[in-house]
N, C-alpha and C positions, 0 to 999 in steps of 0.2 A: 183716710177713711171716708168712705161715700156718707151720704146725707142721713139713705135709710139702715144704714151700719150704723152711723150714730144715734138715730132715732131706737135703734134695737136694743144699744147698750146702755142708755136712756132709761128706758122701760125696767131691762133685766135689775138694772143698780135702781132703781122703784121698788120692785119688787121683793127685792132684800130688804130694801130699807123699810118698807111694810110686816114682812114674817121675817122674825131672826130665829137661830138658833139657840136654843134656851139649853144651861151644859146640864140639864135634867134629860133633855130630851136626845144631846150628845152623847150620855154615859149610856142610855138604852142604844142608840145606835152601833156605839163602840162592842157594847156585850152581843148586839146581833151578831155582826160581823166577825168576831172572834169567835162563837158559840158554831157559826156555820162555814168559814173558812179558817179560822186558826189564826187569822191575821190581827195584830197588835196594834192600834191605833192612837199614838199618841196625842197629847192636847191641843199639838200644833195641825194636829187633821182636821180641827174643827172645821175653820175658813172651806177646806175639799168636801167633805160632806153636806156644809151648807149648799154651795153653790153647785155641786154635780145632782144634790135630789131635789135644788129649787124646779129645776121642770115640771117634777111628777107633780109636785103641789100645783103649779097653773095648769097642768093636765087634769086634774081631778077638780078644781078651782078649792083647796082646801085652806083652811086659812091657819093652819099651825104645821109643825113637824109631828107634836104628839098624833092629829087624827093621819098623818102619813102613816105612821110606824103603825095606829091601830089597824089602819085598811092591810099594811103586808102584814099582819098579826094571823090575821083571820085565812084560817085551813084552805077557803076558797080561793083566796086569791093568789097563788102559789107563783103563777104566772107574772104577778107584777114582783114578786119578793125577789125573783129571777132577776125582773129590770132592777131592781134594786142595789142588788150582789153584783151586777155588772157593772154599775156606776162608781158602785166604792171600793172594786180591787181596780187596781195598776196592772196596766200594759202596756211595756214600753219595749221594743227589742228591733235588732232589725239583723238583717244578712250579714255571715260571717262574724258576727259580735264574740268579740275572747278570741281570736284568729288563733292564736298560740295553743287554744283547744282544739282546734281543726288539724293544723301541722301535728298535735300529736298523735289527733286521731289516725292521718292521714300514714305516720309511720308505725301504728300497730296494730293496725288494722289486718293484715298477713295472718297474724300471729292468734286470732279470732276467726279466722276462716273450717271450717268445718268439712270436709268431702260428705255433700249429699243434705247437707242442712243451711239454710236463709242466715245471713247474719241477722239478729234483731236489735234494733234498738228501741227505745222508749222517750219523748222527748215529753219528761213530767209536768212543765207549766211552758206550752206551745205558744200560748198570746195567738198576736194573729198569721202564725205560720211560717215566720222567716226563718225559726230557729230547724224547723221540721225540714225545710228546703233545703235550708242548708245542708245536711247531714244525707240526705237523700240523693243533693249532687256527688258529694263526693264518697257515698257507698255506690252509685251508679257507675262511677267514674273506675276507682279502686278495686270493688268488689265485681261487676258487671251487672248489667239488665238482668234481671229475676231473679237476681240470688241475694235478694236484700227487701227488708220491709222496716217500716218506721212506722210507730203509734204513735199519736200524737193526741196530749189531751189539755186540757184548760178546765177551768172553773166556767170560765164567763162563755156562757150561749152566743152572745155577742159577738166577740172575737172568733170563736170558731167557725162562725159562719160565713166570715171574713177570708181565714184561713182555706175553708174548702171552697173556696172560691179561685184561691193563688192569683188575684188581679191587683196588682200595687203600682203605687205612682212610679214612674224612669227614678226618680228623686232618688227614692228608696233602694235602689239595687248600685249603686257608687263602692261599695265594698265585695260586689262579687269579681272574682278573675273575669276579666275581657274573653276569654277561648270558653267558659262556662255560661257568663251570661249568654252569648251570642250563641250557644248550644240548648241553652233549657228555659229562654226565658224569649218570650214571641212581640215582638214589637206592636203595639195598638194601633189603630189606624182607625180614620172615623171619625166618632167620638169615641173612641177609645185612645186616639192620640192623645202621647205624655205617660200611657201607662202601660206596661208591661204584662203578661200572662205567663206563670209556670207552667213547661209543656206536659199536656196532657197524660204522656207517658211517664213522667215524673211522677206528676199527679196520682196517679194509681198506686201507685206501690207507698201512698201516704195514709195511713188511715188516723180519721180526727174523731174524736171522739170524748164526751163529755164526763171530767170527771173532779171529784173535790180528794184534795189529796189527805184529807182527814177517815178517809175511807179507804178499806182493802178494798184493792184491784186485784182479781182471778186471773191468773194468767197461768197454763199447766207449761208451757214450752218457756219458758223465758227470757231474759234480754243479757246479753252481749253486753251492752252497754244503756246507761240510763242517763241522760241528761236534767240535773236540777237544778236549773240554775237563776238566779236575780227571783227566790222566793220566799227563801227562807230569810233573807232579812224582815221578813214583814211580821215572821213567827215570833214569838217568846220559847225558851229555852226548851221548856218541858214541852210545845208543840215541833217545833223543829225533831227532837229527840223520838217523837211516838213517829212522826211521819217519815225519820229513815229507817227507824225499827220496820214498819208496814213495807219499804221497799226492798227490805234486804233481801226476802226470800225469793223475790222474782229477779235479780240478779246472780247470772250465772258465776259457778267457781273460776276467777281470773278473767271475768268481766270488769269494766271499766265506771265509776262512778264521778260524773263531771258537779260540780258546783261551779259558782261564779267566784272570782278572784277576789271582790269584798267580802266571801261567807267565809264559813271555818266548819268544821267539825269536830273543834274540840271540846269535851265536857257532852259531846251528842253523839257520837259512834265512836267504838275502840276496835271492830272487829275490821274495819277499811283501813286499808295501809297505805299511805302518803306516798304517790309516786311521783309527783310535783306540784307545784302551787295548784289548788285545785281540781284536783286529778286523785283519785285514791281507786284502788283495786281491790277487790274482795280476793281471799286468798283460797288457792284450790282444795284444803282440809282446815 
């Protein structure tokens, strides 16, 4: 660690040790962040919420969490409540993640093809875009150029600006096939050496867009298939349950619904039929 790296973490652990989290000022936290994304925050969140909203307090120079939570309270400041909901959900994901979902994508995907209509899909909690990429290469690949479109939405303003960006570290692409990377993904040079760019033509047929999945999405044509996946653990029962109820209708009959291999569906939808570890199909009647 350099000198002014440790002089920095100096300062931050000062700073803590200055304002703490008070579990009064936790429980209003925890009830925001449940009331506006559904997310469950248990006691052991406290430590992540202290330290990811200690900035906004030396940003505003304020000296409690309470006058934080008052400043995003207030109608006006809608803008920082935004920063706020992006510091305390989770984003973690990267290329190809659940590979086992892709192979299966990859063989039934045929069987989803349409004469004269886009295959759609919907990728419901995108982070910062690897999971959108991904699906994008291999409807490109599978499906061909134009006859495929991916939504792609997130909570956090943050990430998705990341996302519509498609610039990630070389690090971060170690899970794509070698014949795809070196097809859809543009070496940096510069300063952009070390990092990667999804190519532009890829790019287009992505569309990111902002959304809380505690709310209907309009969509009259609908999706193919819908990717939910690493979210709903964050939910409690009865939110998981309302928010696959709101997606079912924009799922087509004998469309495809992904989850993450930690989630379940059980005790939360009966009407998806289990066609492998996290994999369920809505049924055509």
């Amino acid at each position: 660690m350099t000198e002014s790296a440790s002089l920095s973490a100096i300062r931050e652990r000062a700073d803590q040790s200055i304002v703490s989290l008070t579990e009064r000022e936790f429980e209003k936290f925890r009830a925001m962040i449940h009331r506006i994304a559904g997310i469950s925050m248990g006691p052991a969140k406290k430590p992540l919420v202290s330290s990811r909203l200690m900035k906004r307090l030396r940003h505003y120079n304020l000296s409690s969490f309470s006058d934080y939570f008052d400043l995003i309270s207030d109608k006006d400041n809608s803008g920082e409540l935004q920063v706020a909901v992006d510091l305390l959900t989770t984003n973690e994901t990267y290329f190809f993640r659940e590979q086992k979902h892709f192979d299966f994508l990859s063989s039934r995907l045929e069987g989803l093809k349409e004469p004269g209509r886009k295959l759609r899909v919907w990728s419901a909690a995108c982070s910062s875009g690897e999971e959108p990429y991904t699906i994008a290469m291999l409807l490109n690949e599978l499906a061909g150029a134009g006859q495929w479109e991916v939504h792609a939405s997130d909570l956090s303003t943050r990430v998705l600006e990341l996302a519509g960006k498609g610039i990630y570290p070389q690090s971060r692409t170690v899970n794509i096939p070698r014949p795809l990377l070196e097809k859809y993904c543009l070496k940096g040079i510069g300063s952009q050496t070390g990092k990667v760019m999804v190519d532009p033509v890829l790019r287009a047929g992505v569309k990111f867009f902002q959304h809380n999945l505690k709310e209907t999405y309009q969509d009259e044509k609908g999706f193919d298939i819908i990717f939910l996946r690493n979210v709903m653990i964050y939910f409690d029962q009865e939110t998981k349950r309302q928010v696959v109820e709101r997606l079912m209708p924009l799922l087509r009959p004998g469309g495809y619904f992904f989850i993450s291999h930690s989630e379940t569906l059980n005790g939360v939808n009966s009407v998806l039929k289990l066609i492998q570890p996290a994999v369920y199909q809505k049924p055509f009647v």
